[in-house]
C-alpha positions as CSV (number, residue, x, y, z in Angstrom):
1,X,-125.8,82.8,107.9
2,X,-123.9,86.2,109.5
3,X,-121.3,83.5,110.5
4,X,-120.9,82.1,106.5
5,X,-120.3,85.7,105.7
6,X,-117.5,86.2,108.1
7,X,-115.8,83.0,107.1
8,X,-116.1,84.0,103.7
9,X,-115.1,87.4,104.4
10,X,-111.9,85.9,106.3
11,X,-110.7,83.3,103.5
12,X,-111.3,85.8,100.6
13,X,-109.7,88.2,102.3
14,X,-106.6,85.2,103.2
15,X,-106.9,84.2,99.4
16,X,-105.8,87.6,98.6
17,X,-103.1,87.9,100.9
18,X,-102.3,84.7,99.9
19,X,-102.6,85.5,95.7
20,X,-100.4,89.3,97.0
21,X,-97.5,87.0,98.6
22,X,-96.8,84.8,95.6
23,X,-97.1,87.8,93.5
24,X,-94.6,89.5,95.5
25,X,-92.6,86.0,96.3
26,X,-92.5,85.3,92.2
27,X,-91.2,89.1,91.4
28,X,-88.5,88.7,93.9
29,X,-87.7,85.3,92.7
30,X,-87.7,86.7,89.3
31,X,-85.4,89.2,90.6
32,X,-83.1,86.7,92.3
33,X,-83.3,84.8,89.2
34,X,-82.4,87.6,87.3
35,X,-79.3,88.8,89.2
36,X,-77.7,85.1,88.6
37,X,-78.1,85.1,85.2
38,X,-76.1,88.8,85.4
39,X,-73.5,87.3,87.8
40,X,-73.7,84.0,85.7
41,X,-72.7,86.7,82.6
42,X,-70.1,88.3,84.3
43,X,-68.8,85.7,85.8
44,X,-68.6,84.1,82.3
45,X,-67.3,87.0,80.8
46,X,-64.7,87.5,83.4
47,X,-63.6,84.0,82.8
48,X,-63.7,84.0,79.1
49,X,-61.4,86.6,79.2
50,X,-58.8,84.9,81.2
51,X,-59.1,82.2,78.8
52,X,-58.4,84.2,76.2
53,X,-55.3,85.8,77.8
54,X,-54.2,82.6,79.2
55,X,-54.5,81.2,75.7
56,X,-52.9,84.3,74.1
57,X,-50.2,84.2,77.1
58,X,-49.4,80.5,75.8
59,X,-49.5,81.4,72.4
60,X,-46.8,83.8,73.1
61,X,-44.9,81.4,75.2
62,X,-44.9,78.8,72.9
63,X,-43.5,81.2,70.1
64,X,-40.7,82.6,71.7
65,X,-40.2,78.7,72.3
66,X,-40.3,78.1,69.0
67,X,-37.9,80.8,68.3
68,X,-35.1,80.3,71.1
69,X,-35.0,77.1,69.4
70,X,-35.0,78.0,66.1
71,X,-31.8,80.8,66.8
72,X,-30.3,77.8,69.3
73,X,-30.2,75.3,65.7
74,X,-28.8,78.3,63.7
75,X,-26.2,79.1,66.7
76,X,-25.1,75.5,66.4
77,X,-25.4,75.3,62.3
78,X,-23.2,78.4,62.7
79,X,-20.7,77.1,65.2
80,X,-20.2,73.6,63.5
81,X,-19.3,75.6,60.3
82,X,-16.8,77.6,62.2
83,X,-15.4,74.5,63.7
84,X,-15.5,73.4,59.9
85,X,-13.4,75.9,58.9
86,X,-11.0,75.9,61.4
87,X,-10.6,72.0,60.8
88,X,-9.8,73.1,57.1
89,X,-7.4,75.5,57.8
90,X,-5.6,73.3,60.2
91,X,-5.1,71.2,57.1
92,X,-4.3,73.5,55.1
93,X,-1.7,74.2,57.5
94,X,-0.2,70.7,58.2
95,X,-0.6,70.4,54.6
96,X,2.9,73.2,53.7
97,X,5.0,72.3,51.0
98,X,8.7,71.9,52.3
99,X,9.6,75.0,50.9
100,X,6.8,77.0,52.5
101,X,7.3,75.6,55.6
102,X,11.1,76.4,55.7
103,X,10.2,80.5,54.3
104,X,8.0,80.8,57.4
105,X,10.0,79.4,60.0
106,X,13.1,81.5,59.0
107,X,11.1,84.2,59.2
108,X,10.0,83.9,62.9
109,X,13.4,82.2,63.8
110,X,14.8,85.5,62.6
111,X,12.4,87.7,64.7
112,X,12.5,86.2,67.9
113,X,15.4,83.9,68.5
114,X,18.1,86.6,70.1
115,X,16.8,86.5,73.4
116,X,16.8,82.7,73.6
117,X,19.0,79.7,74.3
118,X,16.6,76.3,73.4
119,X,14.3,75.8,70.6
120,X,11.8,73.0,70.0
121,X,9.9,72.0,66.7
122,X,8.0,69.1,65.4
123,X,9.9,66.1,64.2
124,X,9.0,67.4,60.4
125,X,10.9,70.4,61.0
126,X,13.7,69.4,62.6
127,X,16.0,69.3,60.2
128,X,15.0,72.6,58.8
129,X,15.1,74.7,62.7
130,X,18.2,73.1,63.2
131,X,19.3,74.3,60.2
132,X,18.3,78.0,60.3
133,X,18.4,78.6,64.1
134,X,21.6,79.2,66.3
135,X,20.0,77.9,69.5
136,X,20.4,74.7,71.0
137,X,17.9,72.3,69.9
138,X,15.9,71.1,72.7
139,X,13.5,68.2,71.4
140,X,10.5,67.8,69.7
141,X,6.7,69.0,70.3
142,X,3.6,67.8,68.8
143,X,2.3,70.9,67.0
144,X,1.5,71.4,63.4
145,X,4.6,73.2,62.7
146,X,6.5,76.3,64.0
147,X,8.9,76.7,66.9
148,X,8.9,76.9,70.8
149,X,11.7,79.6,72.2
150,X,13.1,79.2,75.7
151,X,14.9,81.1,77.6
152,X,18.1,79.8,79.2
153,X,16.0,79.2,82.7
154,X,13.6,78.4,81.2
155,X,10.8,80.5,82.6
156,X,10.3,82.4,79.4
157,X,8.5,80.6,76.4
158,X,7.9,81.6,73.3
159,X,5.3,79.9,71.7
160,X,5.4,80.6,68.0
161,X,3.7,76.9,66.9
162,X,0.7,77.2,63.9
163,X,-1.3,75.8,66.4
164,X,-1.1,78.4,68.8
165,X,-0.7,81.2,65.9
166,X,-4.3,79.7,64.2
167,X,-5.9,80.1,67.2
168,X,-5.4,83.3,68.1
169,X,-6.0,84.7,64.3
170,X,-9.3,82.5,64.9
171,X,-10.6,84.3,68.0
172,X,-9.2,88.0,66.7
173,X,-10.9,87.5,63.5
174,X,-14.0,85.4,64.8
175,X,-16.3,88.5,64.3
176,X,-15.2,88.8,60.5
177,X,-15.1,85.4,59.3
178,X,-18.9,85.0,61.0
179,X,-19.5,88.0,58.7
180,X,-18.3,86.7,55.8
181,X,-19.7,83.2,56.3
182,X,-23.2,84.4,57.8
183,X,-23.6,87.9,56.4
């Protein structure tokens, strides 16, 4: 029976061992275990908030979208009204009594005729340039009124047409009539 004792001796003692390494194995399992779920947390976390900036990067994205497009419309509401404008005065223009029209060419035939030899109108005015200017009259231009002014060799001309006059009132006073239209 010595032998029994030995044998018993060797597998209690190997149960213990045994019972000590999956003691040992489960604590550092529970460690491993618990290391992933931190790492699972912070990897969460760390993702979570790039979601939340990506989102809040998008967010911001989509607003100044939503913005440049909103100021783009206005722009264009804005310019068609200026357009609108101009289209009115044009008429208003092309719309001169007689008697108007006569008053304002005489004045600018006046001004700025000494240093020419031809002058050009629209057919409408014809009668009326030929009538109040000295110059030889050269033919007619499509304009909404007012005179052309050429120099004998012709490589002066005086453009003095409503046309050309409304435009350039348009683009000097652009910044004031936006003001008074837009505020």
């Amino acid at each position: 029976m010595g032998l029994e004792i030995v044998v018993k001796d060797i597998i209690d003692v190997a149960q213990a061992e045994v019972a000590r390494l999956n003691r040992e194995a489960d604590a550092e399992a529970s460690l491993i275990i618990e290391d992933a779920r931190q790492a699972a947390k912070k990897v969460m976390g760390e993702r979570l908030a790039m979601a939340e900036d990506d989102a809040r990067k998008m967010r911001q994205q989509e607003i100044s979208s939503a913005n440049l497009e909103v100021k783009r419309t206005l722009l264009n509401a804005r310019k068609e009204l200026l357009e609108d404008v101009y289209t009115r005065a044009e008429r208003s223009i092309a719309a001169f009594s007689p008697e108007k029209n006569e008053e304002l060419l005489r004045v600018i035939i006046m001004k700025n005729e000494a240093g020419g030899k031809r002058i050009y109108s629209n057919a409408a005015s014809e009668e009326i340039v030929r009538k109040l200017s000295s110059l030889e009259y050269a033919g007619n231009i499509d304009c909404l009124g007012g005179v052309v002014i050429e120099n004998e060799d012709g490589t002066v001309r005086l453009d003095y047409t409503y046309d050309v006059i409304l435009k350039s009132v348009s683009e000097q006073l652009l910044k004031q009539t936006s003001d008074i239209l837009f505020g």
